[in-house]
C-alpha positions, 0 to 999 in steps of 0.5 A: 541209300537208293535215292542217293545211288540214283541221284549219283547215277544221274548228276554229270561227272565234271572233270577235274581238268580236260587231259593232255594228248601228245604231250609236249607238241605243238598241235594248234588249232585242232579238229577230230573226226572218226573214219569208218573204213580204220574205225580209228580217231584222227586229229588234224592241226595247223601247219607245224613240225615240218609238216603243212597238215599234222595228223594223231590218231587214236582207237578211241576218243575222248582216248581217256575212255579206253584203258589202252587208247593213247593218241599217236602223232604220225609224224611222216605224214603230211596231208597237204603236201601241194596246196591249191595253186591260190596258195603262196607257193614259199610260205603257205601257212596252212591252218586250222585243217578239218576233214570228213567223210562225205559217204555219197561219193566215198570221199574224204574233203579237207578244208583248210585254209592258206596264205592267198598268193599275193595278199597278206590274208588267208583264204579257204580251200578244199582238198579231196582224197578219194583213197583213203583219210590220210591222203593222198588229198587232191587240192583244188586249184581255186578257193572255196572262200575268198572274201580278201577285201574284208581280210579274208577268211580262216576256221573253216570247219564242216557239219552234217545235219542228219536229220534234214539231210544237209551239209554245211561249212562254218568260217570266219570272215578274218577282218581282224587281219585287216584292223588297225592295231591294238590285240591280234591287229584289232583291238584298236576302235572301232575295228573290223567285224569277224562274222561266222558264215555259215555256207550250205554245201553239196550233199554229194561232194561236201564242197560245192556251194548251194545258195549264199552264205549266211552270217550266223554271228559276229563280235561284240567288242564289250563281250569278245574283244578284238574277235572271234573265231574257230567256230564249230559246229554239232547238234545234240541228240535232242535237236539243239545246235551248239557252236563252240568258238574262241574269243579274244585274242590267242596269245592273250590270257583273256582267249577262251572256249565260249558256245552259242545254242540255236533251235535253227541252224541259221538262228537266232543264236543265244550266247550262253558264254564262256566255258573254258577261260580264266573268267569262268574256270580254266583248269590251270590252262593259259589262253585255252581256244580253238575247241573243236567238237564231236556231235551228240551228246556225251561226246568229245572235244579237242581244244588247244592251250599254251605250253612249252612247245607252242600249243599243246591239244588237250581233250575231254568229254562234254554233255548237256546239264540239267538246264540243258548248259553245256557241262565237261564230263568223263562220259 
């Protein structure tokens, strides 16, 4: 009885299915941080709901952990109310919103990104709040990531690496904005590539460049189809990092959750497939991506799905196997 207790004790719990947050919301594209100074969760989205940058919040997260945690849409809020002056003033199309705490300046930095004026693509912009995490945020009037003659660049989303002391943003270049036709414009052969860059940052500002970026991982058409994208990047507390990313188009069944694992942060990056989708397991979900993870091990993550509204965020715990797999878990 013991040994059966113990073996209990030890096997992760794997969740029945990832849980509903906001209900039916369109909440799409959504990232989570913890701010220090509220000891709150907050999650951010993609422009909707009359707002450029939707904000929830939570007193804990995954917010199933606590038996009177719930998430909260603050719906008079918008974070980017003025995006940077590169923006389409009359349709901005704010998405994919990301922001952190950068402790050396006391700042809060968003990356985002927008409909670039003049062009069809979207490009990466940061905004600064120096008050508090729900604004007011100051948006720099230049991108931060502009590559428009290969479709621009989307999915932006921040990583610290405490153990070497460095700050990183990982995108994606957009080349399927570009292509020629079939699913999300680039499903049609041969298409164009879609990359994960991964850019070092400032350690003091969050936003300032150091050195070029570094393609970390690309489409393979057999494996992802027109794309991938929404990457996101944690490290385990055993030192191995995990990027989390969608491939396939978003409004088709085939849109998935997938990660990669590397003991480099610039690589080699080993596919270790799909986690959330219709080929593996989708927990009754239609077109499940756009995951966004908290690091370490044990901890959260947020994802968007179909629903009535639009796409409705969802959360769950996540942690590591026996085999050291990425596994869905209560914890």
């Amino acid at each position: 009885m013991r040994f059966l207790i113990f073996l209990l004790y030890f096997l992760p719990r794997v969740l029945s299915s990832p849980r509903s947050t906001l209900g039916n919301l369109d909440f799409p594209d959504p990232s989570v941080t913890f701010d220090p100074a509220t000891s709150k969760w907050y999650a951010f989205a993609t422009s909707g709901n009359t707002n450029n940058v939707q904000v929830a919040s939570s007193p804990s997260f995954p917010s199933f952990t606590s038996a009177d945690a719930r998430w909260s849409l603050l719906s008079k809020l918008d974070l980017l109310p003025t995006p940077g002056d590169w923006v389409n003033d009359t349709l901005p199309l704010i998405w994919a919103p990301d922001i952190h705490y950068i402790e050396p300046s006391k700042t809060y930095v968003m990356y985002y990104s927008g409909l670039l004026s003049g062009s069809p693509f979207h490009c990466i912009g940061v905004a600064v709040s120096r008050t508090s995490i729900l604004g007011p945020y100051q948006a720099h009037p230049t991108p931060f990531a502009c590559p428009d003659p290969d479709g621009g660049a989307i999915d932006s989303s921040g990583f610290f690496d405490a153990e070497t002391n460095k700050r990183y943003v990982v995108y994606k270049v957009d080349g399927s904005a570009k292509g020629k036709g079939g699913p999300c414009g680039n499903g049609d052969k041969p298409g164009f590539p879609t990359p994960f860059k991964l850019q070092e940052v400032d350690i003091a500002d969050g936003f300032t460049p150091v050195g070029p970026a570094t393609t970390i991982l690309d489409r393979i058409p057999e494996i992802d189809g027109p794309l991938i994208e929404a990457p996101s990047l944690v490290k385990t507390k055993g030192g191995k990092y995990v990027l989390f990313y969608s491939s396939h188009c978003y409004n088709t069944l085939d849109y998935d959750v997938r990660y990669a694992v590397a003991d480099d942060i610039k690589g080699p990056w080993v596919r270790k497939g799909e986690l959330i989708g219709r080929k593996t397991q989708d927990y009754g979900f239609m077109a499940p991506g756009g995951a966004s993870a908290v690091q370490g091990d044990g901890e959260g993550m947020v994802f968007h799905a179909d629903c009535d509204a639009g796409r409705c965020m969802y959360e769950t715990g996540w942690g590591l196997g026996e085999k050291g797999e990425v596994v869905l878990s209560d914890d």
